[in-house]
Backbone as a ProteinNet text record, in pm:
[ID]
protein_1_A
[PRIMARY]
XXXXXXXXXXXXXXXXXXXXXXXXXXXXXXXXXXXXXXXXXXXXXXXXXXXXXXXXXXXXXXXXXXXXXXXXXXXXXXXXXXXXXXXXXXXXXXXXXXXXXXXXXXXXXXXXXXXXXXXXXXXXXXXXXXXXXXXXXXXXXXXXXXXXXXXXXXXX
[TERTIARY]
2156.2	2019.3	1935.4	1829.8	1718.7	1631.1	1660.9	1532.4	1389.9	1265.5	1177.1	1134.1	1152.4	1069.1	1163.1	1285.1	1352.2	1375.7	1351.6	1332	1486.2	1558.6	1672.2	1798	1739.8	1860.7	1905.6	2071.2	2118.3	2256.3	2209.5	2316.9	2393.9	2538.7	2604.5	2581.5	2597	2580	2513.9	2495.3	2429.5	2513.3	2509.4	2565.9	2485.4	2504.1	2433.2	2293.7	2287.3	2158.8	2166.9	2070.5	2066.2	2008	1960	1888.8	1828.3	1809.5	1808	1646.9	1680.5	1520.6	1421.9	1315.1	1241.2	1124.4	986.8	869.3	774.3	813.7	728.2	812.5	930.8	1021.2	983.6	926.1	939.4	788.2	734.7	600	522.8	445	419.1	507.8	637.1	748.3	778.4	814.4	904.4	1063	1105.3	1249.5	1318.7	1472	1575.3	1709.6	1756.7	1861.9	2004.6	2056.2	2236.7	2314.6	2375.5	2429.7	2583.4	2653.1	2816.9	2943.3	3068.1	3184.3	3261.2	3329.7	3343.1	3496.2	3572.3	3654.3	3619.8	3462	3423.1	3429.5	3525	3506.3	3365.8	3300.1	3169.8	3059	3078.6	2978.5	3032.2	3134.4	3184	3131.5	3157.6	3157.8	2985.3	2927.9	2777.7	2646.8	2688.7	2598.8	2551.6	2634.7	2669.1	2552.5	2642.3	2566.6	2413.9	2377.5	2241.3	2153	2208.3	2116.1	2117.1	2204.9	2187	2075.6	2067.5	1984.7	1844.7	1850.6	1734.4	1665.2	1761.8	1716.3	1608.6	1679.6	1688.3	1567.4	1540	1498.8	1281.1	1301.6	1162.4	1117.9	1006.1	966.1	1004.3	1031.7	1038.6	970.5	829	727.1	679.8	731.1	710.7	849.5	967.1	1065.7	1151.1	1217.2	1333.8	1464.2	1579.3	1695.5	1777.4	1858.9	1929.5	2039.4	2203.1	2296.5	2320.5	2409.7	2410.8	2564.9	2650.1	2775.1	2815.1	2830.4	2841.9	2976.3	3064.2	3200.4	3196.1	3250	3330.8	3459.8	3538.2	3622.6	3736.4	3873.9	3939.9	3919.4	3861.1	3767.9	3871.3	4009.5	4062.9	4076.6	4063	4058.9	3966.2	3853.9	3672.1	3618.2	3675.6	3626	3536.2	3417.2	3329.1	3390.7	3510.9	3560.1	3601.3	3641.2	3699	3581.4	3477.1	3362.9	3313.2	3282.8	3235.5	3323.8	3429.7	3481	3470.7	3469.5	3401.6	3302.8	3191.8	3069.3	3095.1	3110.3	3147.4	3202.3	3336.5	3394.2	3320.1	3212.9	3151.4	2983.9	2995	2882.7	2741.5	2796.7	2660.4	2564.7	2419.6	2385	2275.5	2210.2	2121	2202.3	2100.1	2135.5	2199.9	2309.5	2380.2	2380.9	2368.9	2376.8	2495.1	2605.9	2718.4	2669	2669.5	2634.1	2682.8	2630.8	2677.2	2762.5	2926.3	2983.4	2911.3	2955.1	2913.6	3051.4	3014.6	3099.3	3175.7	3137.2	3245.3	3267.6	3321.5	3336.2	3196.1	3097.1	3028.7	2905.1	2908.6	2781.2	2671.6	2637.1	2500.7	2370.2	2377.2	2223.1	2302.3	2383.6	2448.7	2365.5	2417	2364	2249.1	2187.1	2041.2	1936.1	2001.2	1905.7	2008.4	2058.5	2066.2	2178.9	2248	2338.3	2426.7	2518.4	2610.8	2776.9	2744.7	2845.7	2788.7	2861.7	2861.5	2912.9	2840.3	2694.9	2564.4	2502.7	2363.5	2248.8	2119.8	2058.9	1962.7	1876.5	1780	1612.7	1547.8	1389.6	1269.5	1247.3	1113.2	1014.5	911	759.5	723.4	589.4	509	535.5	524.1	469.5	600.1	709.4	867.5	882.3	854.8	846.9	999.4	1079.8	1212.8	1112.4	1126.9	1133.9	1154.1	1308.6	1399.7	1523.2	1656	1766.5	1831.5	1946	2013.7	2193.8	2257	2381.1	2450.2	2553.3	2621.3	2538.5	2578.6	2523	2375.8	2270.6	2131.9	2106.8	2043.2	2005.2	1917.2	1972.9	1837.2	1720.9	1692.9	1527	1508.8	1575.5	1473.5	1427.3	1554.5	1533	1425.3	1416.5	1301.1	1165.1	1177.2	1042.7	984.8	1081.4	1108	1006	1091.2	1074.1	929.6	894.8	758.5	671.4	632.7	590.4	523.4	616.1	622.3	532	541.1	509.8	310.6	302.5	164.3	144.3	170.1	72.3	-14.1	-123.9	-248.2	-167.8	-174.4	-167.5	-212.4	-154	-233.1	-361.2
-1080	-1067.2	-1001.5	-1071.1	-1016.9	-908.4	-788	-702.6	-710.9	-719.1	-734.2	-633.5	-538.2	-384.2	-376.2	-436.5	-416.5	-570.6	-623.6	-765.4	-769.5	-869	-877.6	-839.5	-718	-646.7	-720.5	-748.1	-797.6	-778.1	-673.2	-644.1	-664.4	-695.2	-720.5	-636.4	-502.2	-424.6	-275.1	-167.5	-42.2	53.9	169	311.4	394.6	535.5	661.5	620.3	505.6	501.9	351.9	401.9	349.3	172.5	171.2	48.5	37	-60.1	-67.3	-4.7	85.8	89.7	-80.3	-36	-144.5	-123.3	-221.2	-162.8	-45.8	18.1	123.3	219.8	196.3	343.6	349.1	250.4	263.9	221.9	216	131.3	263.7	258.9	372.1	474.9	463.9	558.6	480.3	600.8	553.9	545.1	458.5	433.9	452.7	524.5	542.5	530.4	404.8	339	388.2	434.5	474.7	367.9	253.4	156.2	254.4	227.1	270.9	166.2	276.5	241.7	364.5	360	485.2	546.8	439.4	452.8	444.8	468.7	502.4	637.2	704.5	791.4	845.1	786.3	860.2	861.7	769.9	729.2	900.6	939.6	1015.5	1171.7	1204.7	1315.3	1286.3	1208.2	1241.1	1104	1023	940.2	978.4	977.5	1032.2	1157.2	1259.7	1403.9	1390.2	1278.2	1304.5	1218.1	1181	1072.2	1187.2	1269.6	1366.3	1499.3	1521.5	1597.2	1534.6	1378.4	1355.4	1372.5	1361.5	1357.4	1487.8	1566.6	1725.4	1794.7	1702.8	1791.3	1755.7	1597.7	1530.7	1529.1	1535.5	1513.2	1373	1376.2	1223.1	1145.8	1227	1074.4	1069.8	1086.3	1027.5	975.9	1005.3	930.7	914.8	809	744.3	730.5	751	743	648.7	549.5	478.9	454.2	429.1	381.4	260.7	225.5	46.8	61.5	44.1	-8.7	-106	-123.9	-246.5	-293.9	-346.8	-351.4	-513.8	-462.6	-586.8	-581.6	-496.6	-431.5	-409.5	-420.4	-323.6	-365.9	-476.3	-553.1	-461	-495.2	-467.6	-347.7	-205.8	-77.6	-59.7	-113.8	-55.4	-128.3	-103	-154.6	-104.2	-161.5	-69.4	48	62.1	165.5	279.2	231	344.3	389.2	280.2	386.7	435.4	471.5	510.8	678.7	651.7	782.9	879.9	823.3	851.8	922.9	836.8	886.3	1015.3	1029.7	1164.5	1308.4	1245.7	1344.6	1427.3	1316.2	1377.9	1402.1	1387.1	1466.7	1368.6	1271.4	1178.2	1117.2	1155.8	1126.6	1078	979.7	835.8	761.6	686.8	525.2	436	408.3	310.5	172.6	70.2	-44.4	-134.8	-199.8	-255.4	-378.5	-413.8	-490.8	-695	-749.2	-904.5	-915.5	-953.6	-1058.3	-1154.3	-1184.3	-1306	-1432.6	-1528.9	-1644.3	-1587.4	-1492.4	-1482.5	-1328.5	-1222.8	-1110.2	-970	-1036.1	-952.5	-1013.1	-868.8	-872.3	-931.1	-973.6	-1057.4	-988.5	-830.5	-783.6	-715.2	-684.2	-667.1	-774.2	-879.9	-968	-1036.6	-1011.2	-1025.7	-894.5	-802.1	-715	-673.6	-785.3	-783.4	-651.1	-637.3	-507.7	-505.6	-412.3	-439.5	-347.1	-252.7	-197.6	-45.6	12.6	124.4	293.5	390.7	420.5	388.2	311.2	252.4	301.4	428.9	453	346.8	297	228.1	262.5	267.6	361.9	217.1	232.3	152.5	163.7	161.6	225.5	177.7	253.3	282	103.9	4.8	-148	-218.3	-83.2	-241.3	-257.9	-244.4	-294.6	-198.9	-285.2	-194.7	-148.1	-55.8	9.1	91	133.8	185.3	118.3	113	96.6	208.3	266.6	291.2	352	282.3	257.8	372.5	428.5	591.9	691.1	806.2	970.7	919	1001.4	1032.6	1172.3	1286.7	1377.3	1385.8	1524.6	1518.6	1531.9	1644.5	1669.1	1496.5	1387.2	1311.7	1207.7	1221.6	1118	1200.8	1338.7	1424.4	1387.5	1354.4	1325.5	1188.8	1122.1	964.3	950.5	985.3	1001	1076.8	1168.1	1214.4	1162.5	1090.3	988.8	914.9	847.3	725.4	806.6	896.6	919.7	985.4	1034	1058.8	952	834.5	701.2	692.1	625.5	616.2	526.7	500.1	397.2	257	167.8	16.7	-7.5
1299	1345.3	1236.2	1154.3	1070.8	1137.7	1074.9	1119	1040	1158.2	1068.4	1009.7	1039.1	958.3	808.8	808.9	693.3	649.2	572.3	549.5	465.8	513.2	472.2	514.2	629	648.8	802.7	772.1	890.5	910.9	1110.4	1119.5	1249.1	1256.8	1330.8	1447.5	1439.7	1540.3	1525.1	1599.8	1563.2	1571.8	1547	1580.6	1561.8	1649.2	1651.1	1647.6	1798.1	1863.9	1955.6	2083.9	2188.8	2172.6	2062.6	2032.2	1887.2	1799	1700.9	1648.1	1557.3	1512.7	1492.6	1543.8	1549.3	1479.3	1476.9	1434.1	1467.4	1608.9	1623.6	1569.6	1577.2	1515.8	1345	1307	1106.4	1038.3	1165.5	1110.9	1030.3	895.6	818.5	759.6	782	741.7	607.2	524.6	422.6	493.6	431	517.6	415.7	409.7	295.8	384.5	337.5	375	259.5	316.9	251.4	256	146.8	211	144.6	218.2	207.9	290.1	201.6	318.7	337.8	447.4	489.3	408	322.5	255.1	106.9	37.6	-63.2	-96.5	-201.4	-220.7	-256.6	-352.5	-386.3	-249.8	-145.8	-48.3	65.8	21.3	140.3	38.4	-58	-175.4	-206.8	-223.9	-268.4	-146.2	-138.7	-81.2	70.2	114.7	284.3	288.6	234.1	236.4	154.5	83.2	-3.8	140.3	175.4	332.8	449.8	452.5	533.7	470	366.9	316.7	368.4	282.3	338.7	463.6	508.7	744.8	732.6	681	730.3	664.4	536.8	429.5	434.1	485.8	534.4	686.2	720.7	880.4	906.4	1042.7	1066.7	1075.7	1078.9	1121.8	948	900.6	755.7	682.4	728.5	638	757	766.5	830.1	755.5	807.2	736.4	785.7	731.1	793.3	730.9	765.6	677.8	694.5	612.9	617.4	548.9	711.3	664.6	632.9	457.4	364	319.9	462.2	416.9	270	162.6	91.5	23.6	108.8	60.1	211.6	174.8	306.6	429.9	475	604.5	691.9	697	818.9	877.7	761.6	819.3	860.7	788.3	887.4	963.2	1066.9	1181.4	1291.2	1345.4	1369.8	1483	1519.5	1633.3	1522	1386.4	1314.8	1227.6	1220	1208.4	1277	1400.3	1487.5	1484.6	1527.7	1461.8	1336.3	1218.3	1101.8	1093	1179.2	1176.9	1243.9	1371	1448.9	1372.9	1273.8	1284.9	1102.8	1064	916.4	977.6	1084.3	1229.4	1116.6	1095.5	1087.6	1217.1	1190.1	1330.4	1293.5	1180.6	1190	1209.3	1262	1314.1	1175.9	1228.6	1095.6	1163.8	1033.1	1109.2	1063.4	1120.2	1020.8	956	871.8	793.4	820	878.3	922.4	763.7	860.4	757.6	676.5	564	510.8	503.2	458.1	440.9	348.8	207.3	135.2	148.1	69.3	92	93.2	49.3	61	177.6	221.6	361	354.4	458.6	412.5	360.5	424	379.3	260.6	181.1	72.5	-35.4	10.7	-62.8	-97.3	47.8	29.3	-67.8	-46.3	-106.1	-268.6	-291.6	-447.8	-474.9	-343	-384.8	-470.2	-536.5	-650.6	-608.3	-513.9	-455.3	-381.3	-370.1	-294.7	-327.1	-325.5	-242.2	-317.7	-257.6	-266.2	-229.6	-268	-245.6	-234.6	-104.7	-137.5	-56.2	-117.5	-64.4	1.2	85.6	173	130.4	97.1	76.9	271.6	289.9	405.6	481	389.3	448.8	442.3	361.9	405.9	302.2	190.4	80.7	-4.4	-75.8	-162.4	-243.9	-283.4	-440.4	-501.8	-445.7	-543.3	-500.3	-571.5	-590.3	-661.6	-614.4	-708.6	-650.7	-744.6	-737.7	-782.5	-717.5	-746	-715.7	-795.6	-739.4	-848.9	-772.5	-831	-776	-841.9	-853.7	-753.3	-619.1	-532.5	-565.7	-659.8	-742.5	-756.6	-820.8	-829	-720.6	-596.3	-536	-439	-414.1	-350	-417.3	-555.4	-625.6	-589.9	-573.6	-598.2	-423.4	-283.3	-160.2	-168.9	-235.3	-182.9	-258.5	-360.5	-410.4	-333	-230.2	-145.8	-62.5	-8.1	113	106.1	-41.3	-60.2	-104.3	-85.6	-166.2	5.9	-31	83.3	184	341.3	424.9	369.5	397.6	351.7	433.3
[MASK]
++++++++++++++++++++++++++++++++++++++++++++++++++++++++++++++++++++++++++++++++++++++++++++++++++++++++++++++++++++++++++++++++++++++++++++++++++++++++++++

């Protein structure tokens, strides 16, 4: 299922929430999506915890956080019941979305949004729009610079 507030992103199913963020939940938010796997070391040691900073560190009605479980790897251990546990027991509590299989090994919104692997920082501007990427650990100072950037640019 294509979400429209995130163009590209499509996902099989949700976690750590009652219903999928939609357009009133993201409409004007900068959105910062964590794509991971829960058997990535770096996604568990720096990606995970830099998406949780974020939650904590911005108001919500200006930044949204979301993960994006990006299995292409291991299919058979991550399964959304053993993420679901995962999530619990590393007390992650945005909404993650699992990522739709693809025909070949990598996920479809993986692939749609030009991904290269995992942990994947990726930043929304206010209208939906990507513009940032970035692949491995990035420095909170810059992704804090990077995120408030976004968030003082004017409404469209």
């Amino acid at each position: 299922m294509t979400d429209p507030c995130l163009p590209g992103l499509q996902a099989a199913e949700w976690l750590n929430t009652d219903r999928p963020p939609g357009p009133d939940d993201l409409r004007g938010k900068v959105v910062a999506v964590e794509a991971f796997q829960m058997l990535c070391p770096g996604c568990v040691s720096h990606g995970l915890p830099q998406a949780q900073r974020i939650a904590q560190t911005f108001r919500r009605e200006d930044v949204a956080v979301i993960g994006l479980h990006a299995v292409f790897e291991h299919h058979a251990a991550m399964t959304p019941v053993s993420l679901a546990a995962f999530l619990h027991e590393y007390r992650i509590g945005f909404p993650v979305a699992v990522d739709q299989p693809g025909p070949a090994a990598l996920p479809l919104t993986m692939r749609n949004w030009g991904l290269e692997g995992t942990p994947t920082l990726l930043l929304f501007d206010r209208q939906g729009r990507m513009r940032a990427r970035h692949l491995g650990q990035v420095a909170d100072m810059a992704v804090g610079a990077e995120i408030m950037a976004l968030v003082m640019e004017p409404p469209a």
